[in-house]
C-alpha positions as CSV (number, residue, x, y, z in Angstrom):
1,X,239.1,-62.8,-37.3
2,X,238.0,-60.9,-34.3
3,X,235.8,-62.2,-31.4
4,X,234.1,-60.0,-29.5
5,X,232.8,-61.7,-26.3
6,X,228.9,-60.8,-26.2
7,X,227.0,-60.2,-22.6
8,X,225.2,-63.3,-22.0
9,X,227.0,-66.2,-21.1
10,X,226.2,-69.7,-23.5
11,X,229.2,-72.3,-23.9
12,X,230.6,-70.2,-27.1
13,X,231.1,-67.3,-24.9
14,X,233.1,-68.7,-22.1
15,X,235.6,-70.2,-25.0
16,X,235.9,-66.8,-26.4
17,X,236.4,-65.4,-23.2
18,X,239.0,-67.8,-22.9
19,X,240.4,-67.5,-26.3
20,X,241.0,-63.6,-25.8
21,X,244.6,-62.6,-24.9
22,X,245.6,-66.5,-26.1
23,X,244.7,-66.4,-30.0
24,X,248.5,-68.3,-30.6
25,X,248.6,-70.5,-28.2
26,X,247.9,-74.0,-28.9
27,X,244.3,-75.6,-28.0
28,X,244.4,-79.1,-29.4
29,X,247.1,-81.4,-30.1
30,X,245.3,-84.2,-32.4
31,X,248.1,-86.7,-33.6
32,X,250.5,-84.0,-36.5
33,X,248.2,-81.0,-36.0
34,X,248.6,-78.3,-33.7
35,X,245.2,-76.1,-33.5
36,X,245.7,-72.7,-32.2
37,X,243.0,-70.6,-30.0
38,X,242.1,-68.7,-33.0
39,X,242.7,-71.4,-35.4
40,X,239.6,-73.1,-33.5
41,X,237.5,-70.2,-33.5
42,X,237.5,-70.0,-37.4
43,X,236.9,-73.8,-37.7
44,X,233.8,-73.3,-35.6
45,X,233.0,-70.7,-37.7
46,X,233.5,-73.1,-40.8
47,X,231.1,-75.9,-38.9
48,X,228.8,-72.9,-38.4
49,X,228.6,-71.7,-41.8
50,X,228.4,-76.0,-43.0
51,X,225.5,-76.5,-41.0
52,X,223.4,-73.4,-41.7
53,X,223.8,-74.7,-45.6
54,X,222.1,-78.3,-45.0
55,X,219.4,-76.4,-43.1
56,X,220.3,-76.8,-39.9
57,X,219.6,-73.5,-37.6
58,X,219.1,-72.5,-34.4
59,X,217.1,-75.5,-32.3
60,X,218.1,-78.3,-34.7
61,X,219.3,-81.0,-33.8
62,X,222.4,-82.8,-35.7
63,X,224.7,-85.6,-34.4
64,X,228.3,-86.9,-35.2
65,X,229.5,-90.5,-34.8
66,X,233.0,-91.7,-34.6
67,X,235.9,-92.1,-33.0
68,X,238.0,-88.7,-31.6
69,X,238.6,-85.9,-33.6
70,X,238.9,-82.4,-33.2
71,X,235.9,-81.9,-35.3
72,X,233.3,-83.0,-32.5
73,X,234.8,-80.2,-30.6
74,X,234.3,-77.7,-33.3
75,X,230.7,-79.3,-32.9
76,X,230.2,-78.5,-29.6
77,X,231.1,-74.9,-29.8
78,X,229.6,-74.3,-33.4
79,X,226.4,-75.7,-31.7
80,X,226.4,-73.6,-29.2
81,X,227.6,-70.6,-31.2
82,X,224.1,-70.7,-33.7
83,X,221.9,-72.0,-31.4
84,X,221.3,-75.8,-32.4
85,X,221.5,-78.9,-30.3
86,X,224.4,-81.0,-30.6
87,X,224.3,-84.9,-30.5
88,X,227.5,-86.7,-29.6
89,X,227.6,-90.5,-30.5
90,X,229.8,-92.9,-29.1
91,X,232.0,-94.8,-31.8
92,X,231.2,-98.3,-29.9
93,X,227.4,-98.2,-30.4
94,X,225.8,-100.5,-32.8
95,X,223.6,-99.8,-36.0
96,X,220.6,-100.3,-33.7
97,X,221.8,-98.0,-31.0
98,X,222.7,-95.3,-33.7
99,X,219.8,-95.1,-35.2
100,X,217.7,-94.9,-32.1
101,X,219.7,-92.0,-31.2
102,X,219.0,-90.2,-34.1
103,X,215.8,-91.1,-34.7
104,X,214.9,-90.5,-31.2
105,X,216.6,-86.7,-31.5
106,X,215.3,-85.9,-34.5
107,X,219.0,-85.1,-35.4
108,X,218.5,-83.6,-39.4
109,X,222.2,-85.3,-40.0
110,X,224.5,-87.8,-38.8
111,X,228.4,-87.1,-39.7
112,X,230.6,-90.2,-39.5
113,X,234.3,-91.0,-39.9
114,X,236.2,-93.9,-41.8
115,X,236.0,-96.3,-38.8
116,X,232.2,-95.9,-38.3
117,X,231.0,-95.6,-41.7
118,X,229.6,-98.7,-42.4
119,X,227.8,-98.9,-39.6
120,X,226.4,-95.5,-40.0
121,X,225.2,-96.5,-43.8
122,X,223.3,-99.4,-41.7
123,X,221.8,-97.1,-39.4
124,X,220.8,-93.6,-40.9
125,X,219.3,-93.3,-45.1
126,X,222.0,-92.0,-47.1
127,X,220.9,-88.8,-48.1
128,X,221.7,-88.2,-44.2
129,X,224.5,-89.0,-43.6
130,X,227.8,-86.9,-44.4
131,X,231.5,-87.5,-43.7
132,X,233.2,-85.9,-40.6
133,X,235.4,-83.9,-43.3
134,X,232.5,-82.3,-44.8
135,X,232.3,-79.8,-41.7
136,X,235.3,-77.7,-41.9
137,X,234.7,-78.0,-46.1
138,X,233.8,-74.5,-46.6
139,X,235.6,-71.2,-45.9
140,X,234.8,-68.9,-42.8
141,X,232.2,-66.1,-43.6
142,X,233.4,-63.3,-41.9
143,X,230.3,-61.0,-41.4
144,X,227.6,-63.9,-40.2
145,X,225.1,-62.1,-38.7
146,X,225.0,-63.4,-34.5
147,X,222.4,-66.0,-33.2
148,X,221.0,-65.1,-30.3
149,X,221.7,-67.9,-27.9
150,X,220.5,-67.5,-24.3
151,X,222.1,-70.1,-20.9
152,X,218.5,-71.4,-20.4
153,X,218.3,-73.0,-24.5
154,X,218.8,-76.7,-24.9
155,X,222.4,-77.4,-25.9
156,X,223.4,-81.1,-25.8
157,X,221.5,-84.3,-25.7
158,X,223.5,-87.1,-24.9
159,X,222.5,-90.5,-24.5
160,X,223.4,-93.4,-21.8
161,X,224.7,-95.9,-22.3
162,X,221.8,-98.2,-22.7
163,X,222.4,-101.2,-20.3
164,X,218.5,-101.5,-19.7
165,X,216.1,-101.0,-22.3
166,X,216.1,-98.1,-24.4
167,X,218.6,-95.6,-23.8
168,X,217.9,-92.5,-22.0
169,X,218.3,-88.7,-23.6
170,X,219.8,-86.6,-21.4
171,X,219.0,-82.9,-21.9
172,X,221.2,-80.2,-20.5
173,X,221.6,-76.3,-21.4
174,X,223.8,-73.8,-21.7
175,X,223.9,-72.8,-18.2
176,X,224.8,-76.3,-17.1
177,X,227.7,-76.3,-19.6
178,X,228.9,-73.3,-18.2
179,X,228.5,-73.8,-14.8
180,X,230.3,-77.2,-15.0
181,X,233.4,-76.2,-16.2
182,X,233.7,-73.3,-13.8
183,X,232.8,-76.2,-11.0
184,X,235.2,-78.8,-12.0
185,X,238.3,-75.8,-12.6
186,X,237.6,-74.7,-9.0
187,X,237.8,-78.3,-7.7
188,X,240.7,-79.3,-9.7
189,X,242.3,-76.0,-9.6
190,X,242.5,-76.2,-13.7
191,X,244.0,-73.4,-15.6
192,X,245.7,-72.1,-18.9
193,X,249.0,-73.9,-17.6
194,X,247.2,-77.0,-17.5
195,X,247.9,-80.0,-20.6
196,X,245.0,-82.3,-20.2
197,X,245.0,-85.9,-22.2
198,X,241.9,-87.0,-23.3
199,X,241.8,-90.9,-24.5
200,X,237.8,-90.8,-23.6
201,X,235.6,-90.5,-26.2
202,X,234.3,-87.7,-26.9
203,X,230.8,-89.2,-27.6
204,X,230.4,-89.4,-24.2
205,X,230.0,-86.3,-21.4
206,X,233.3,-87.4,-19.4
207,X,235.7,-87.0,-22.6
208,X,233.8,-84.1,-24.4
209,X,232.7,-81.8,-21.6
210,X,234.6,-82.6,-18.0
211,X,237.7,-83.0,-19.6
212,X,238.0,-81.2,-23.2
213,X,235.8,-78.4,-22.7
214,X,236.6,-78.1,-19.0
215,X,240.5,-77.5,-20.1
216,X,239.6,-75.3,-22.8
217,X,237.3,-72.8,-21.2
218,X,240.4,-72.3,-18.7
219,X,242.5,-71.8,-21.7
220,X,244.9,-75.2,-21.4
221,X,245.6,-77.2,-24.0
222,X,243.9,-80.6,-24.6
223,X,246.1,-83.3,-26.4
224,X,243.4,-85.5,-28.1
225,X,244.0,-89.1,-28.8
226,X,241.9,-91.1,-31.4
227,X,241.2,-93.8,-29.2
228,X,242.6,-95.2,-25.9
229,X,245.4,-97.5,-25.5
230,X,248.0,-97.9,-22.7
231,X,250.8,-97.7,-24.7
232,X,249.8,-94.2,-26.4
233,X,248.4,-92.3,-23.3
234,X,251.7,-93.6,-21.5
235,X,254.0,-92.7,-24.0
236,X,251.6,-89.4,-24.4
237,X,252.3,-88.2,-21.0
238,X,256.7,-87.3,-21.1
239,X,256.0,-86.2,-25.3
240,X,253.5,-83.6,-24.3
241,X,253.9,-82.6,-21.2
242,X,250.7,-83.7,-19.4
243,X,249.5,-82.6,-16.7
244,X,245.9,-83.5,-16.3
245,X,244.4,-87.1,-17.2
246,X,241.1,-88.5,-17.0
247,X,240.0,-92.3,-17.1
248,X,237.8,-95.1,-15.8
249,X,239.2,-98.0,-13.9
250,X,239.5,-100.2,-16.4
251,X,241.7,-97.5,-18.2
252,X,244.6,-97.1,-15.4
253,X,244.1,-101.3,-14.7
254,X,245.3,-101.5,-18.5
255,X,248.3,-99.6,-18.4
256,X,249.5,-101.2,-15.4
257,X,248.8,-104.8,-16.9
258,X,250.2,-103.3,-20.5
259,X,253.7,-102.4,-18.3
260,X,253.8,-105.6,-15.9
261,X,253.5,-107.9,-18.9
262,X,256.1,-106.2,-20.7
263,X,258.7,-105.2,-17.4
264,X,258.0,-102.0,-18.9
265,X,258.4,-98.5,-17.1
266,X,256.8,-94.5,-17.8
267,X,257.4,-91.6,-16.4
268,X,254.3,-89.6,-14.9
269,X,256.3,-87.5,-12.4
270,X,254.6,-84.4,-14.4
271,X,251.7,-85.1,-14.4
272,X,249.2,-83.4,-11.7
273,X,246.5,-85.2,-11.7
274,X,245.2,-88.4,-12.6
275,X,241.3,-88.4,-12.5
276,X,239.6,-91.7,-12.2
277,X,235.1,-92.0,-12.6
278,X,232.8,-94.2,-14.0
279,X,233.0,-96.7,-12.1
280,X,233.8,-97.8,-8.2
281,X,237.6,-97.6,-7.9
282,X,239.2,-100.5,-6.2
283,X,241.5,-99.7,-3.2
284,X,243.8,-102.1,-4.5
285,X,243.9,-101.2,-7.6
286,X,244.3,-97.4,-6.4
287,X,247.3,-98.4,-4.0
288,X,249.3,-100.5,-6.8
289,X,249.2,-97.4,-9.5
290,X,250.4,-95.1,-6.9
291,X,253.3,-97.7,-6.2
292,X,254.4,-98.6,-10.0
293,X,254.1,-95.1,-11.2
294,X,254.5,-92.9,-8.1
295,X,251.0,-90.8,-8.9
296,X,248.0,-91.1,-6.4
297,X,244.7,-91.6,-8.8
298,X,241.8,-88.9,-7.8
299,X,239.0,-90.8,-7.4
300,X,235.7,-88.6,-8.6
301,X,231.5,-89.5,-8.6
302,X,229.1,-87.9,-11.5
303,X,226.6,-88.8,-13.4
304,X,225.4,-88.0,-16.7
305,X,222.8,-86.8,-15.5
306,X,224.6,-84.4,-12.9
307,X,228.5,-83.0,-12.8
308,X,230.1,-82.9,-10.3
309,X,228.8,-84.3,-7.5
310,X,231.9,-85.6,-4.8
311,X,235.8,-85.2,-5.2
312,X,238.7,-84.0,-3.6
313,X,240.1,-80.7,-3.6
314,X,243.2,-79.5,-5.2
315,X,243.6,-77.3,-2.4
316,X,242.0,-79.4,0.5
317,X,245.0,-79.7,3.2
318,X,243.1,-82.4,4.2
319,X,244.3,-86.2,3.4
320,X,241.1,-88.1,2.3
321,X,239.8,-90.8,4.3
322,X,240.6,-94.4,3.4
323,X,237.7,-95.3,1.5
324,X,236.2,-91.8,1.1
325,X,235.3,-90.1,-2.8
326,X,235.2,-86.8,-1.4
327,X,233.5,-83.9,-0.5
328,X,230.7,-82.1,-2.4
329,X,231.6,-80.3,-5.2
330,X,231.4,-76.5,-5.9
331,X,227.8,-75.7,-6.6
332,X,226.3,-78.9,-5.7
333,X,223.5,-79.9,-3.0
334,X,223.4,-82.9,-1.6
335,X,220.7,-85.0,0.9
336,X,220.6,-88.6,1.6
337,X,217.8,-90.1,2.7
338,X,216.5,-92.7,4.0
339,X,213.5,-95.3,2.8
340,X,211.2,-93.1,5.0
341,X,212.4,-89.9,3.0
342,X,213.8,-88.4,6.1
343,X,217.1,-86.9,5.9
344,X,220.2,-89.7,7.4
345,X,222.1,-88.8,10.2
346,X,226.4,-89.1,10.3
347,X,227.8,-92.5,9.1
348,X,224.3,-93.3,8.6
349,X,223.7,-95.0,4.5
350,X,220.9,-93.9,2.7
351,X,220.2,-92.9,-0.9
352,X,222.0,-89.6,-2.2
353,X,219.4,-87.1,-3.9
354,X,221.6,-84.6,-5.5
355,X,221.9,-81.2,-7.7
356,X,224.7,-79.9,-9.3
357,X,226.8,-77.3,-11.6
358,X,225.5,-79.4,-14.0
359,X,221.8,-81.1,-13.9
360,X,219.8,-82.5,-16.3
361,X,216.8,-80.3,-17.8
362,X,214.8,-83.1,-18.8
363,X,215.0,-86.5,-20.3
364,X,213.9,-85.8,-23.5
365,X,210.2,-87.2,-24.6
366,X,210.0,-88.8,-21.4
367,X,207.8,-86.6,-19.1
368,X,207.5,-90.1,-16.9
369,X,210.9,-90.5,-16.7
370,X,211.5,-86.8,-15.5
371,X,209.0,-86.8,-12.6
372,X,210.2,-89.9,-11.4
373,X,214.2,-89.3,-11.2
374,X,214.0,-85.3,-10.1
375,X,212.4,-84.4,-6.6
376,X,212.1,-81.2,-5.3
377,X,214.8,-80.3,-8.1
378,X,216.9,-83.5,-6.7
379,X,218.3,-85.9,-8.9
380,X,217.6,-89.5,-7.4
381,X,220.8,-91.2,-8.4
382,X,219.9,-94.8,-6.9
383,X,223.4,-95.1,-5.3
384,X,223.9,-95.4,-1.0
385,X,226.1,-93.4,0.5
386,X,227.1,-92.4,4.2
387,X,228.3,-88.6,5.2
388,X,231.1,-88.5,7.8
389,X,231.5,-85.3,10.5
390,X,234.0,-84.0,8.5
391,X,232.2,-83.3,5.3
392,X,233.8,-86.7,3.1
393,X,231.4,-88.6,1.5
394,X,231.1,-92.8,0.8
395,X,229.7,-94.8,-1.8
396,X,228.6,-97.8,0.2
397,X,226.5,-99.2,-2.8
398,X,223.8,-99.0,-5.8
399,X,220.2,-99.9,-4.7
400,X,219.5,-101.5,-8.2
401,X,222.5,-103.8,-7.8
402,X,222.4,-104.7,-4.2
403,X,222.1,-108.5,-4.3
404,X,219.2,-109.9,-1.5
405,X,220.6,-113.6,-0.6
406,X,217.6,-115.4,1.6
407,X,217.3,-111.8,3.1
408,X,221.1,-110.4,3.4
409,X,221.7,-107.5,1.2
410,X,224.7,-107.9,-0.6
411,X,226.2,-104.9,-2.4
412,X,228.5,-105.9,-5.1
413,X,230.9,-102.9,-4.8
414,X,232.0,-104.5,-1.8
415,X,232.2,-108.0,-2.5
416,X,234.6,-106.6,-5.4
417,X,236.8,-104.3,-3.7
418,X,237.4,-107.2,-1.2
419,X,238.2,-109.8,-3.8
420,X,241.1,-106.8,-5.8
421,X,242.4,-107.0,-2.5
422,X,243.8,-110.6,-2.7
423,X,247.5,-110.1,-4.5
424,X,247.4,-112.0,-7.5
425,X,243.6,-110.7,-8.5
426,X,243.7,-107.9,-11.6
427,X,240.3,-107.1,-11.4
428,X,236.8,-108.7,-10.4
429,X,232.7,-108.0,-11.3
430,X,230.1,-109.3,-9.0
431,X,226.4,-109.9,-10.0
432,X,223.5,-111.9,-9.1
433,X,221.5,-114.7,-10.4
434,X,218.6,-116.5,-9.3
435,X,218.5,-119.0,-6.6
436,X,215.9,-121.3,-5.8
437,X,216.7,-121.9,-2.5
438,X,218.2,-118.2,-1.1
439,X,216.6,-116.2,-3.5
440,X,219.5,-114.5,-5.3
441,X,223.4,-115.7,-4.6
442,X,226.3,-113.7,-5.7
443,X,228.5,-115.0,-8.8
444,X,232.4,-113.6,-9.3
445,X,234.4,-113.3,-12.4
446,X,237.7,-113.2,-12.0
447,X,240.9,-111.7,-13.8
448,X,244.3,-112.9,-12.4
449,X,247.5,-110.6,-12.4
450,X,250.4,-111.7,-15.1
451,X,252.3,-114.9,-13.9
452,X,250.3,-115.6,-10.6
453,X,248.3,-118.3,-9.7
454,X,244.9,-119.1,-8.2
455,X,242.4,-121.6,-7.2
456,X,238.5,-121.4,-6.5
457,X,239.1,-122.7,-3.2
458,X,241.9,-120.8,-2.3
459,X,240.3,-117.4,-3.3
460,X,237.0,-118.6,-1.3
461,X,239.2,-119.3,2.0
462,X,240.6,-115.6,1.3
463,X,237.2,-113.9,1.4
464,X,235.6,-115.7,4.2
465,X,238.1,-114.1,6.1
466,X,237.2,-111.1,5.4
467,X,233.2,-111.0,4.5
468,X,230.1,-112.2,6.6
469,X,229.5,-115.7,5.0
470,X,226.3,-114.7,3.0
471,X,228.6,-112.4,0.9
472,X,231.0,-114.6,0.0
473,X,230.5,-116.0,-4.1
474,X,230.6,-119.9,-4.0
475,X,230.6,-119.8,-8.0
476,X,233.3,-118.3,-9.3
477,X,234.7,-118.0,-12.8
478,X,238.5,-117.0,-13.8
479,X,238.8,-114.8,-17.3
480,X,241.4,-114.0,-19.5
481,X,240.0,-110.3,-19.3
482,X,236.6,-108.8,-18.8
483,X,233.7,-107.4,-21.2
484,X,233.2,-103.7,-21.4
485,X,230.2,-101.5,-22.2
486,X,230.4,-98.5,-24.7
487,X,232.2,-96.6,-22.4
488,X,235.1,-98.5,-21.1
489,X,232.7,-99.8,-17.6
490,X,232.7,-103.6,-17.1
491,X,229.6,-105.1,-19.1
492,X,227.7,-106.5,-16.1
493,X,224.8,-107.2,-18.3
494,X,226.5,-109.6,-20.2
495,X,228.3,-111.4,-17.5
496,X,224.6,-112.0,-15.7
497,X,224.2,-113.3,-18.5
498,X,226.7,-115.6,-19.2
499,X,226.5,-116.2,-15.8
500,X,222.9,-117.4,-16.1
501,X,223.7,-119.9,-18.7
502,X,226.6,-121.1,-16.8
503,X,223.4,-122.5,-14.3
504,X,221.6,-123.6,-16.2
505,X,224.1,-125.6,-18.6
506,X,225.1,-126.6,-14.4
């Protein structure tokens, strides 16, 4: 088929933009199938044409749930090629979660795969509910009339990931789209020579958006994997050729532990970048990737509600600072303030109000919500962060976690990077509890490193050496491994919980 590239710029333009000139190269690598540019094209064309025929047109709303498949990337695109709003849904939500979010949207259909179908059939009526394979089920109409799509039409509502209360809809448009991938190419210097490896899932902005359709609308090639483990992105990166990969902590922690337990080795010398958000990166655990696999991990800040906000340059000849995220993105503003409102000086911590490529439009059906997180067309993020003279940026903290012990404020983030410092800690997670006496007191969970050893005491001793006393975690619990939340972050809710059992069973 041909595609012309219309005038106004939406999220289906920029990928034929980027399709023109490339129609046979490859696009998506999902387990035996190899989609070319234009093969993509017509299956959006086939989502397209599936869609319109259960009724759904331009500012619907319909949602798919599973795990990753090429077909929620047709879904994107075909979305944003006629018009309607696309809902992604993470394959680790529960029947509860689900059918909030599509009650919530007012999706008109939820498509599922095998691996999510029963929980779908628990969440959604029947009669709503089709399989994944139904999209691409009917042939490519060659002479559809065009939708008229405009960058300033709601595109994507995607939903967080519901640690407190109900979850939140984030709305974002076209132009945000757009602008996001042109932002995040700049930064990382991404093109059509790139191979990115997404193990994310795609229900979620960072797999679907910063990395799939970032690579795409440069005209790389995404290798997509159905769901993350160490042993398949590792092997993943020497049988493809990858250049580009994006994970959370807990990801890269993973496939060290998966290689140290097994004296196990991988080659990543061709790989360019190895992209780590979602969650504060250890220094530790930074410094012992780099020295079993040779590759420095990029750490990088965003939200779901705004993308990109810090990260390092491709082309930046200078070294970060120890400690430092970054500087501020292409496109984005930034202003930390202070609990006055005033604006903070150098090295001084207040809390970052930002703006970026990418920023919410609204949280959908929540007018309160909106007012209350946006100022002056600032998101209010909730997280502290200092500014030094040359332009890099620190997280020093998140207002909503900072623990307040008989008046010390205690910010977890730092309680944990000190404890990943000690040799034979994996990984840690700090939270508070109640305290009759101080107020709140800080409680650790632990995971140890493969054949080392430990005490209570002995890790105690370690970090009153290096924290102020009123930091320091008298209680403190060893694990085999952590929880995790839908989207790979370490479940803090449930180990406050646990935690608060724990003294109360005390």
């Amino acid at each position: 088929m041909e595609h012309q590239r219309p005038v106004s710029t939406t999220v289906y333009n920029s990928l034929v933009g980027a399709a023109n000139g490339r129609m046979d190269k490859v696009s998506i690598v999902y387990e035996t199938e190899k989609i070319t540019y234009a093969s993509l094209l017509d299956r959006i064309s086939q989502v397209v044409h599936r869609l319109k025929t259960l009724g759904v047109g331009k500012g619907d709303v319909f949602a798919v749930y599973g795990q990753n498949h090429p077909e929620q990337i047709f879904c994107y695109y075909a979305a944003a090629k006629m018009g309607a709003i696309f809902v992604p849904v993470n394959p680790n939500l529960t029947a509860a979660e689900v059918a909030y979010n599509f009650k919530h949207s007012e999706a008109k259909v939820l498509f599922h795969d095998d691996h999510t179908e029963a929980t779908a059939r628990e969440a959604v009526s029947v009669e709503k509910l089709l399989h994944i394979s139904e999209l691409t089920s009917l042939p490519v109409v060659e002479d559809e009339p065009p939708t008229s799509v405009n960058a300033g039409d709601d595109f994507i509502i995607t939903y967080s990931s519901g640690t407190t209360g109900n979850q939140k809809a984030v709305v974002l448009d076209h132009r945000a789209q757009v602008d996001v991938a042109v932002s995040l190419g700049r930064m990382w210097g991404i093109t059509d020579k790139d191979t990115t490896l997404v193990a994310l899932p795609l229900g979620y902005l960072f797999g679907l958006s910063t990395a799939a359709a970032t690579a795409l609308a440069a005209g790389g090639t995404v290798v997509l994997l159905r769901r993350y483990h160490p042993r398949e992105v590792l092997e993943a990166f020497s049988e493809y050729g990858v250049s580009v990969y994006h994970g959370v902590p807990t990801m890269y922690s993973m496939m060290m532990e998966y290689c140290e337990q097994r004296e196990l080795s991988y080659d990543l010398s061709g790989a360019r970048l190895l992209i780590c958000s979602g969650a504060p990166l250890p220094e530790e655990v930074a410094a012992r990737f780099d020295a079993k696999f040779g590759k420095p991990l990029q750490n990088y800040y965003a939200l779901t509600e705004v993308t990109p906000v810090f990260g390092r340059y491709h082309d930046d000849p200078v070294a970060l600072p120890h400690g430092a995220i970054g500087k501020a993105a292409p496109g984005a503003t930034i202003k930390i303030l202070n609990g006055d409102g005033l604006e903070c000086g150098t090295d001084e911590p207040g809390e970052v109000f930002v703006r970026g490529a990418a920023t919410l439009k609204r949280y959908a059906k929540d007018d309160e919500l909106t007012a209350a997180t946006l100022r002056d067309g600032l998101f209010r993020t909730g997280d502290l962060v200092t500014r030094d003279k040359d332009g890099f940026y620190y997280i020093v903290g998140r207002i909503k976690e900072i623990i307040i012990r008989g008046g010390h404020n205690i910010s977890p983030a730092e309680v944990e990077k000190t404890i990943v410092s000690h040799p034979a800690v994996q990984d840690a997670a700090v939270v508070g509890i109640e305290d009759r006496i101080f107020g709140e007191v800080p409680i650790a969970f632990v995971v140890l490193r493969a054949n080392t050893a430990l005490s209570v005491d002995g890790l105690i001793a370690f970090l009153e050496e290096r924290l102020s006393d009123f930091k320091v975690p008298r209680t403190i619990y060893f694990e085999s491994e952590l929880p995790q939340g839908k989207t790979g972050k370490i479940d803090k809710k449930a180990l406050k919980a646990r935690a608060e059992q724990q003294a109360v069973a005390a």
